[in-house]
C-alpha positions as CSV (number, residue, x, y, z in Angstrom):
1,X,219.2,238.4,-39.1
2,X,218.4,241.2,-41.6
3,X,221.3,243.1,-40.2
4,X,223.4,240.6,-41.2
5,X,221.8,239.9,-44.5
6,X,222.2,243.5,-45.6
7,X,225.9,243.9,-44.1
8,X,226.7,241.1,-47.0
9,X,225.1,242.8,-49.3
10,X,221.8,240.7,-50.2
11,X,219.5,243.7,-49.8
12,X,220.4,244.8,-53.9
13,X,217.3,244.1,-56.3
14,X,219.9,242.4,-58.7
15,X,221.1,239.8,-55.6
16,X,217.0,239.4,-54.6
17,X,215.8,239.0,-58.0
18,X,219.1,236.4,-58.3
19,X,217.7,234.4,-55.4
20,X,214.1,234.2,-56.9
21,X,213.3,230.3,-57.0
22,X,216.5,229.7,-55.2
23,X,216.7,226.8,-52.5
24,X,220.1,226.9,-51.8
25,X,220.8,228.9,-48.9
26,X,223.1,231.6,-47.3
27,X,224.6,232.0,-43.7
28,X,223.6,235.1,-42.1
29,X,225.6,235.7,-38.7
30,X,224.0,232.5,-36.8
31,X,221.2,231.5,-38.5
32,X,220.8,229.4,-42.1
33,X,218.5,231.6,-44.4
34,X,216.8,230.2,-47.7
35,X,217.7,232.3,-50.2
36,X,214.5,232.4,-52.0
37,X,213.1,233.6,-48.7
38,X,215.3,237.0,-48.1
39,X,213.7,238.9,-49.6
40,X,210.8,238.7,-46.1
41,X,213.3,240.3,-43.9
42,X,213.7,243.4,-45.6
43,X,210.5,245.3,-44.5
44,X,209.6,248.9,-43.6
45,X,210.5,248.6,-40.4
46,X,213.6,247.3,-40.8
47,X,214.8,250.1,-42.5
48,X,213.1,252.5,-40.7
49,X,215.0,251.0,-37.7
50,X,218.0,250.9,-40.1
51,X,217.9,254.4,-40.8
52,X,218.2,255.2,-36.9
53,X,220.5,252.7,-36.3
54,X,222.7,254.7,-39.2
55,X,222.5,258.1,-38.3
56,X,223.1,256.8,-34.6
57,X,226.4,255.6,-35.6
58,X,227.2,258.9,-37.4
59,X,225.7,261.5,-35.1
60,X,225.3,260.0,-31.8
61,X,222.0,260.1,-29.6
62,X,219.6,262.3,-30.9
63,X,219.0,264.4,-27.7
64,X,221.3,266.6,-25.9
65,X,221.0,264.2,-22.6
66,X,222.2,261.2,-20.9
67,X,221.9,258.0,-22.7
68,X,219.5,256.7,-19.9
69,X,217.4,259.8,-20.3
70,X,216.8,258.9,-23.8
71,X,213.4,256.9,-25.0
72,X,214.1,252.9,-23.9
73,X,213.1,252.1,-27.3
74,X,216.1,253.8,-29.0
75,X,218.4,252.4,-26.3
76,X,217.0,249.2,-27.1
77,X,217.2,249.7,-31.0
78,X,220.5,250.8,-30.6
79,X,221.7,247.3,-28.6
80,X,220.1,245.0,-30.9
81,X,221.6,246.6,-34.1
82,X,225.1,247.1,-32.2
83,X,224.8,243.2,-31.6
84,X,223.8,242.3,-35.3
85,X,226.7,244.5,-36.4
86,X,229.1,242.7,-34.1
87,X,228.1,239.3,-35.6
88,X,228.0,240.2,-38.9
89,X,231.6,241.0,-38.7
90,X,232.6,238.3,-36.9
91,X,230.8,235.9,-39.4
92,X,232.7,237.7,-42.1
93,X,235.9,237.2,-40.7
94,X,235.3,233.4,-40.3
95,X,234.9,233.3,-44.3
């Protein structure tokens, strides 16, 4: 859901201090997201996971090996961002 929240551009301090108070809400790939609330899904991990999920789709695997010799948890990391990135697009088209 964060993935999808940033792709559209509600990660800016001018959009979150926008939705302060706000009750209305916003349509992130699937799921229906008070606006006033978005601000929760943006923690340190997600952009640390962010961050790999960037350079990822820039550089490729980080280690000169097979994809199933890498660390599970980057393979996993990788899928879950590759599906929120697929949605995201998907829900942007349907605008």
């Amino acid at each position: 859901m964060a993935y999808c929240l940033w792709a559209a551009g509600h990660s800016t301090k001018e959009m979150l201090r926008a939705f302060e108070g706000d009750s209305t809400y916003e349509i992130a790939g699937k799921w229906k997201v008070k606006r006033c609330d978005i601000h929760t899904y943006f923690t340190d991990d997600f952009w640390h996971n962010l961050s790999i999920y960037t350079t990822f789709k820039s550089m490729g695997l980080p280690y000169n090996i097979g994809w199933a010799e890498h660390p599970k948890e980057i393979i996993h990391l990788i899928r879950i961002f590759n599906s929120a990135d697929i949605m995201s697009q998907n829900s942007q088209q349907a605008k």
